[in-house]
N, C-alpha and C positions, 0 to 999 in steps of 0.2 A: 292447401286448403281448397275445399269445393269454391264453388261461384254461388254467389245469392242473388238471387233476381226479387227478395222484399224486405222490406225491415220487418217484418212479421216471421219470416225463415230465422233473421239473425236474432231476433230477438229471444224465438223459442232457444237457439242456440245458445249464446248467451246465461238466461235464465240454467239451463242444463250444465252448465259449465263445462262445453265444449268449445267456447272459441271465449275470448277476449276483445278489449276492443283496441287490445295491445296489437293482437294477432290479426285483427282484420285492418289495423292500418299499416302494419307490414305486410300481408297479402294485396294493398292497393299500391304501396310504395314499391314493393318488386314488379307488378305490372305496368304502373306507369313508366320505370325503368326500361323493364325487356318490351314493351311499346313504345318507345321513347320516338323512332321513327313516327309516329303519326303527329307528331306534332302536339299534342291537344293541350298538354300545358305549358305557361311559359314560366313556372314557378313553382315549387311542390315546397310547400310552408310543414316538412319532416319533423324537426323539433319541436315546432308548436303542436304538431297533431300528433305526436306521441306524449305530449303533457297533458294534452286537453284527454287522449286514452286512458291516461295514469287516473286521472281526477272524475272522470267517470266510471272506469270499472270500480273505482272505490264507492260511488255512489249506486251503482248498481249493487254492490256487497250490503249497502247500506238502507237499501230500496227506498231512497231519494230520488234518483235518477228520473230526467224528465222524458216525454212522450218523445223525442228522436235520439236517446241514448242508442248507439249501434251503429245509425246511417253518418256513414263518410261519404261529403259532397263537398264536388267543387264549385268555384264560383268565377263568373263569367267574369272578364278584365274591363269591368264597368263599371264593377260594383266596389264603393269602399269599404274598407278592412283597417283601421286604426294601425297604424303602425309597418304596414303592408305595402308594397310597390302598389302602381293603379296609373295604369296607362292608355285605356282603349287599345291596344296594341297599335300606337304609333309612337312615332320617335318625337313626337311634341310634346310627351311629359316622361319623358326620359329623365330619368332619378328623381322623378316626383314620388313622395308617400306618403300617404292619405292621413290626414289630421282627425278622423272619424272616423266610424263604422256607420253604414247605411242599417237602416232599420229594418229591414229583411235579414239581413246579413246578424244583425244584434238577438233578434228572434229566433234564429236558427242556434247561437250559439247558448241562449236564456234557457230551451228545451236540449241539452247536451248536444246539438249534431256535432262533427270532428269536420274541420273545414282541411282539404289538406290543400288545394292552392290552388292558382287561380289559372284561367283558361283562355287560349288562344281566340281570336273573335275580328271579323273585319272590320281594320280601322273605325273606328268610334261608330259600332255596329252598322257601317255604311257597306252593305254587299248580302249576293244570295248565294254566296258559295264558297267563302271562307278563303279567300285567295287574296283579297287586299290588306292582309295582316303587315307589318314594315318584321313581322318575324318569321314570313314564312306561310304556305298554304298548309291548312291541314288537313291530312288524309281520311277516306272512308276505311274502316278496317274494314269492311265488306269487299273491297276492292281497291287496291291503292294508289288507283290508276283515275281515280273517280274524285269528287268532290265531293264532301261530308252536306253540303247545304250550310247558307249561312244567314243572318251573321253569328249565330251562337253553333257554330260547327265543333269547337274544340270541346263546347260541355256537352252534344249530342254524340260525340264521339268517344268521349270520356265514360259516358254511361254504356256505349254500346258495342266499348271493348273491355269494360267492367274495368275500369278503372278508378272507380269511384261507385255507389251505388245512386245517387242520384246529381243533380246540377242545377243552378241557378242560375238562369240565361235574363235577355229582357228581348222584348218580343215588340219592333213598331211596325214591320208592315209583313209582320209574318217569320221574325229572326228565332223565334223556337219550335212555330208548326214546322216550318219548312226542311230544315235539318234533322228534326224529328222519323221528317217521311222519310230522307235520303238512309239513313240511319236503323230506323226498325224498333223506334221506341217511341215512348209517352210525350207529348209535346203541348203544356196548357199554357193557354195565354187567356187572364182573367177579367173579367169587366174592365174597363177602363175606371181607375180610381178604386179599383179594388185593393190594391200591394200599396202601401207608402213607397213613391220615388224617391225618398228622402235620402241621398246618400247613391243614387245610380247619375251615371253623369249622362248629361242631357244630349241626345241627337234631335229629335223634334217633341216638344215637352207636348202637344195636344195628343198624338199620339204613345210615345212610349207607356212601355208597361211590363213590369218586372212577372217571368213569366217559369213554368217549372219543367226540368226534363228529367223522364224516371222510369223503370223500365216496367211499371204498372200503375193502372188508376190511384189502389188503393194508397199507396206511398203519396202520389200526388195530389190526392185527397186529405191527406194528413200534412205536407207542407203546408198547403194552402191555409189549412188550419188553421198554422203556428204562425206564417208571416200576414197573412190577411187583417186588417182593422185600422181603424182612425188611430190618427198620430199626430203628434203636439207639432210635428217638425215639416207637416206640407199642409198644406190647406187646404188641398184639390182631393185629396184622397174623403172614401167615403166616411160615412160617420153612422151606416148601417153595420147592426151587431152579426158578428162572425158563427155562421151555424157549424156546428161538430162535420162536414163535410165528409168524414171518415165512418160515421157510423150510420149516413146516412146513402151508403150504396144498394143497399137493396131495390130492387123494383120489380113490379109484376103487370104493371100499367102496360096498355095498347095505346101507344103514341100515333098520333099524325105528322107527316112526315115531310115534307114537300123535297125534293130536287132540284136544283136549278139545271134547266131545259138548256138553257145557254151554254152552258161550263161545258157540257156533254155533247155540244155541237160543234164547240170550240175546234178549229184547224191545228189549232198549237196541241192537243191529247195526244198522249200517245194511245194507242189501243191498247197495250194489256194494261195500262194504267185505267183507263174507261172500261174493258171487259171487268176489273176485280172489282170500281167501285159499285158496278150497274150488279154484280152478284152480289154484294150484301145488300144492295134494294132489292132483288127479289128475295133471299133469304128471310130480310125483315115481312116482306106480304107476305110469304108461308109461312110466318110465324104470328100475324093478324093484326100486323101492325098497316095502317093507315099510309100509303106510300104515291102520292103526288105528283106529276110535273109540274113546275111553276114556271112563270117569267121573270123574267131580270133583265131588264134594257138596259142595265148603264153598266154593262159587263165589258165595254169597249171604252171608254170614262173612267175607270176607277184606276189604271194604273197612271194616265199622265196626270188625273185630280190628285193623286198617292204622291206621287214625285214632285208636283210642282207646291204642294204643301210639305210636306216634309224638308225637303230643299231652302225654303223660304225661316221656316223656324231654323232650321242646319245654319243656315248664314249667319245666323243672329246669335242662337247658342254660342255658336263657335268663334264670334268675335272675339270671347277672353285670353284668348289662347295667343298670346301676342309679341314673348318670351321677355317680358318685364317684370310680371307677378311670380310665378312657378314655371318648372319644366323647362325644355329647350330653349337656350336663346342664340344665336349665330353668332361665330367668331366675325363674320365679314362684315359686319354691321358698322360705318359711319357716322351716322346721325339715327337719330330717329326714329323717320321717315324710315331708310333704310334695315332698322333693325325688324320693325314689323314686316315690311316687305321679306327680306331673306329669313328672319325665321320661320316665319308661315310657308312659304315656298319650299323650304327645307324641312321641315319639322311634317310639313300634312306629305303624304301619300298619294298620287294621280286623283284615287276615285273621291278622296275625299273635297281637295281642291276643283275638281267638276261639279261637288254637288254645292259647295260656296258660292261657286261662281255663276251656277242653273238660281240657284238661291236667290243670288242678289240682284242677277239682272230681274227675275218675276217682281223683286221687288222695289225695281227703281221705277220714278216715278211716272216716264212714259209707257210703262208695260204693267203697272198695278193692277186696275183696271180689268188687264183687257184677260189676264192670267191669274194673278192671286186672287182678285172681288172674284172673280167666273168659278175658279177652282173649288170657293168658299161654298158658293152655291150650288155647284155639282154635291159637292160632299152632302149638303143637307139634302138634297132630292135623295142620295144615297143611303142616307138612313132612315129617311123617312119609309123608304119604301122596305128597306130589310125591317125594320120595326112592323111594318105592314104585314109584311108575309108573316112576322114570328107572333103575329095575333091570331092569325089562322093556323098556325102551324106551329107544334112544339120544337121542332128541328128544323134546320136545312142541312141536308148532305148534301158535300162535293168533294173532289178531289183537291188533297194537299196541293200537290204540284202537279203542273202538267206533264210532268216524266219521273223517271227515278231521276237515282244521280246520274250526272252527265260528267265526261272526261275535264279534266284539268286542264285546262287552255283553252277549252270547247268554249267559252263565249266571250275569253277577256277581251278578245277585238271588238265586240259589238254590245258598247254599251246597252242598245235598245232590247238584243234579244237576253241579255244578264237579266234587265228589270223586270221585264213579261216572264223570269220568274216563278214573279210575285202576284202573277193575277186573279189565283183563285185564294189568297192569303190578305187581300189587301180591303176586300170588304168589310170583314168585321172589326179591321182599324179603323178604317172610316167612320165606321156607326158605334164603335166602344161597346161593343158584343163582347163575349168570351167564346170562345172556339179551342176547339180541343183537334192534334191532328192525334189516331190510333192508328199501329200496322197491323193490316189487315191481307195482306199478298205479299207476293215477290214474281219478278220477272220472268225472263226465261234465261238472265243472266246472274239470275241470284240478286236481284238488288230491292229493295225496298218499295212496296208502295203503301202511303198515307191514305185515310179517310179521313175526312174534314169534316167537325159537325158544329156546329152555330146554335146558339140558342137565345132566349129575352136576356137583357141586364140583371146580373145578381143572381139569376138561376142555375148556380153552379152545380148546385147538388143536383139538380135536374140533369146537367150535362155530363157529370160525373158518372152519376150512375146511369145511362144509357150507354154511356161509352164501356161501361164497365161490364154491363149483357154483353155488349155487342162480343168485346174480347170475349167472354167467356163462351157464349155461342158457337163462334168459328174453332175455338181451342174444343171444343165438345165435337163438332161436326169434321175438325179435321183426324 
């Protein structure tokens, strides 16, 4: 069977009656197989996704079938699935199965998508490179020497070894741009309180946010769609009504555009990653679009504000985990005392137990203060000022990540340089933006590099469809 890179391919297909959606989850099941080495899932849910095939190609016969009949996607190991294992990929909810389905995930299944199973992901989405899973790192198919980007590497990788045609990742300080750039595909992370978390398990609840990977706008335009909108079951989520996203890609507008001057001066760039993103700035001013330097001062701020918040909610989320209620509990256990002690020790993961313990010291009571109150107030100078520039400016472009993918063991020794990362992904967590990463280059080693675009709250179609020129631009000009 060819490869499909949209559900508009499968769908004309489909409709023709040249494929099935019998036949397209047997071409993702033999690939996820003879890929099997990459790692990217820790589960392939076969039976149920050749039932749920059966029950819509009948509804396809019957032209019932809802708006993502065709698209087979997997889902990040975060998200619950009723009846479904659901681990974060650590060994602390080891034979745990989810008593629900998350509301994204229910969404997806309401419009027919075929879920076939769920995705490898850095312990309880803690990492940028998909290496702290307790099942393993998972590989870039681009290179499998390299790191996919994390924490949602296994559904980045999943789409961009067509193993699936799209994923559902969740994105807190960059876990679906960033893997996206490494990767070579679509990477949306929507307003904060756009998706219902209802049903994604928590790392830092001010930030998380259930985010899309797919190997085109328009696909991710149409997820968005389908899981975006208020829901009985979180309270945080928004209660603005959901626009057709999908019909709304066209544009013809001359945008203003700003840069951040910082990012591009940044020591940590690599150069062909800064020579591709500064070439679609100038591509855009020859094509009459409005193109900017700005400033950004707290671009040296935002990753320990990132960490020392994120950490602090990580402490607290993570207290349930305790092996009384579900999941892991320790045979060694004595009293107690000792039973939370050794199954937490046991059951978390290095990286994840450093971010507990970064957590709870910011948050004990001689260090509150002088770390968490400061952090709190960094954050809001942080968005105050991105909300600034996106008053002037309908964009900001920057780079995904400061390099492509880098080698596998290249930063586990140094926790600091893992996090910075995160530095050019972690501002529009901060401020509850939507940012989109698109591939727009590649190296001189074949490897991927992201463009990163920001924009107001809520204005997704706005970013949708600028992202969706931009692609179709350089696919023109190359």
């Amino acid at each position: 069977m060819k490869q499909y890179n949209s559900l508009r391919d499968i769908r004309t297909d489909l409709s023709n009656g040249q494929v099935t959606c019998k036949q397209l989850v047997e071409h993702y099941l033999h690939n996820i197989k003879a890929k099997a080495e990459l790692n990217a899932f820790l589960e392939v849910f076969e039976e149920g996704a050749f039932a749920q095939a059966a029950i819509i190609d009948q509804k396809l016969a019957n032209g019932t079938a809802g708006k993502l009949a065709g698209m087979v996607i997997g889902i990040k190991d975060v998200l619950a699935y009723k009846g479904h294992s659901l681990q974060a990929s650590s060994q602390i909810l080891n034979g745990f199965k989810s008593l629900y389905t998350a509301t994204a995930v229910r969404r997806l299944l309401a419009e027919d998508a075929i879920i076939i199973g769920r995705q490898n992901c850095d312990e309880f989405a803690m990492g940028a490179s998909n290496e702290n899973s307790s099942f393993g790192p998972v590989l870039n198919a681009d290179d499998t020497s390299r790191v996919p980007g994390g924490s949602s590497g296994g559904s980045a990788v999943a789409v961009q070894a067509d193993l699936c045609l799209a994923s559902i990742g969740s994105d807190t300080g960059g876990s679906v741009r960033q893997p996206a750039s490494f990767c070579g595909v679509v990477g949306l992370k929507p307003t904060y309180s756009r998706i219902s978390r209802y049903g994604l398990i928590a790392y830092a609840s001010s930030f998380d946010q259930i985010g899309l990977i797919t190997k085109n706008v328009t696909d991710a335009a149409l997820l968005l769609e389908v899981i975006a909108g208020k829901d009985d079951y979180d309270s945080t989520v928004s209660q603005r009504e959901v626009p057709a996203y999908s019909e709304l890609l066209a544009t013809d507008k001359k945008y203003k555009i700003g840069y951040i001057r910082d990012c591009f001066e940044s020591e940590g760039l690599d150069a062909e990653v800064k020579d591709s993103i500064l070439a679609v700035k100038d591509m855009l001013m020859e094509a009459g679009h409005q193109v900017e330097a700005v400033d950004f001062p707290y671009l040296d701020y935002m990753v320990p504000t990132y960490y020392i918040l994120t950490t602090a909610e990580a402490s607290s989320n993570l207290g349930r985990y305790d092996g009384v209620k579900y999941g892991y509990r320790s045979e060694n256990a004595t009293d107690l005392t000792s039973l939370y002690k050794k199954t937490r020790s046991e059951g978390f993961g290095p990286e994840v137990q450093r971010r507990i313990m970064l957590g709870t010291f910011v948050l004990s009571a001689d260090y509150y203060d002088a770390y968490y109150t400061k952090a709190q107030r960094v954050r809001r100078l942080i968005k105050e000022k991105t909300d600034e520039l996106l008053r002037s400016y309908d964009f900001l472009i920057l780079p995904t990540a400061p390099t492509t993918a880098f080698k596998l063991g290249e930063n586990t020794a140094n926790p600091l340089a893992m996090y910075l990362a995160d530095i050019f992904t972690v501002q529009a967590s901060l401020a509850g933006v939507p940012a989109i990463s698109i591939p727009v280059g590649r190296d001189a080693n074949g490897l991927s590099i992201g463009l990163q675009l920001m924009t107001r709250s809520f204005e997704e179609p706005q970013l949708l469809a600028f992202s969706n020129y931009i692609l179709d631009k350089i696919t023109v000009e190359a």
